[in-house]
C-alpha positions, 0 to 999 in steps of 0.5 A, a space after each residue: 714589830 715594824 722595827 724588827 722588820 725594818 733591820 731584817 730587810 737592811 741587815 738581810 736574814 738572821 746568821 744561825 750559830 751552828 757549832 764550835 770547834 774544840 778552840 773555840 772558834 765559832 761556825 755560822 750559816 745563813 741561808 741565800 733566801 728572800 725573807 718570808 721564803 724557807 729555802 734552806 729548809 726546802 734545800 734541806 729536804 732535796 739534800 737528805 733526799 739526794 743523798 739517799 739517792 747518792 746524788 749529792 750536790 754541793 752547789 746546791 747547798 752553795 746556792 742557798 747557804 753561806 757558811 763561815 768561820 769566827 775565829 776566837 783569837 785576832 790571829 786568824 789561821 785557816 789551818 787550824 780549821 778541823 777538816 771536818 768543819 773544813 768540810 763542812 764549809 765547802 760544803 762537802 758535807 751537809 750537816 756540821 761535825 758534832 763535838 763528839 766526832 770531834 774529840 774522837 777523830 782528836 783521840 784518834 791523832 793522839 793515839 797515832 802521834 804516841 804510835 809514832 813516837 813509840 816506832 821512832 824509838 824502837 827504830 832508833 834503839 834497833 840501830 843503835 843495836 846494829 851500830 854496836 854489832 858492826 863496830 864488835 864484829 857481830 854483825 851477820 851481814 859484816 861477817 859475810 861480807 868480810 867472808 866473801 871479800 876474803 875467799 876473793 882475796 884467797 883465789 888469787 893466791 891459789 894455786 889449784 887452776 879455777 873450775 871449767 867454765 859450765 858447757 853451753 852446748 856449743 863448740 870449741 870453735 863457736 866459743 872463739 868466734 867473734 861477734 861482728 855486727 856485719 857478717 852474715 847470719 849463721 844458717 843452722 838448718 
């Protein structure tokens, strides 16, 4: 018992193993308080309230907890933390993921990466299409552009004198004047 003791005072509060994520990696807390006081579970209760006040506070939590992360393999890469737990060790949120939450939001990647895939090719394969069009002459937009590009070429050669230009209302003598920034301004009234 005294040793028990003894070793809680030199090592400080005991870690608490709260979670895994799915590589394995291992998630701790340990509460900030002097032995004998129960801190976090104080905090715990300020926090649950506030949050149902909408008044959540992360420094709080700062203050009394340290979090961390046990990295199963010797190479430790900080972005391959979830971002739930991510979360959960800048305090952004209180309690840690469950491993539910977790295969689902893993589901969730997947089914979107497949999604992705499944676009990029539908995509590719409707360029390709278009591709083939183009270099057949099938192509709508070629068409008519190919069209518009000739019904210029032939107006040059034309004989028939172009269409009037539409009337604006304004006069013969109007049309001809020159813009000069220095006259003085036309008085209609």
């Amino acid at each position: 018992m005294w040793l028990r003791k003894l070793l809680g005072r030199v090592s400080g509060p005991p870690k608490k193993h709260v979670g895994n994520d799915l590589a394995g990696n291992k998630y701790f807390s340990m509460p900030l308080a002097p032995e004998g006081e129960s801190a976090l579970t104080k905090i715990e209760q300020e926090v649950r309230d506030m949050e149902e006040k909408d008044e959540h506070s992360p420094e709080r939590l700062h203050e009394t907890e340290k979090r961390w992360v046990e990295f199963v393999s010797s190479v430790h890469d900080p972005t391959q933390v979830p971002v739930q737990w991510q979360s959960w060790l800048k305090y952004r949120r209180f309690d840690p993921p469950s491993t539910t939450e977790l295969l689902r939001f893993e589901h969730e990647q997947r089914n979107l990466a497949h999604r992705v895939r499944e676009l990029a090719q539908e995509d590719e394969k409707t360029r390709i299409q278009q591709a083939s069009r183009s270099r057949r002459g099938e192509d709508e937009d070629a068409n008519s552009f190919d069209a518009f590009l000739s019904g210029i070429n032939n107006a040059g050669n034309s004989s028939a004198p172009p269409p009037p230009p539409p009337s604006d209302g304004l006069s013969d003598a109007s049309k001809r004047e020159e813009w000069n920034p220095n006259a003085e301004p036309h008085s209609d009234r």
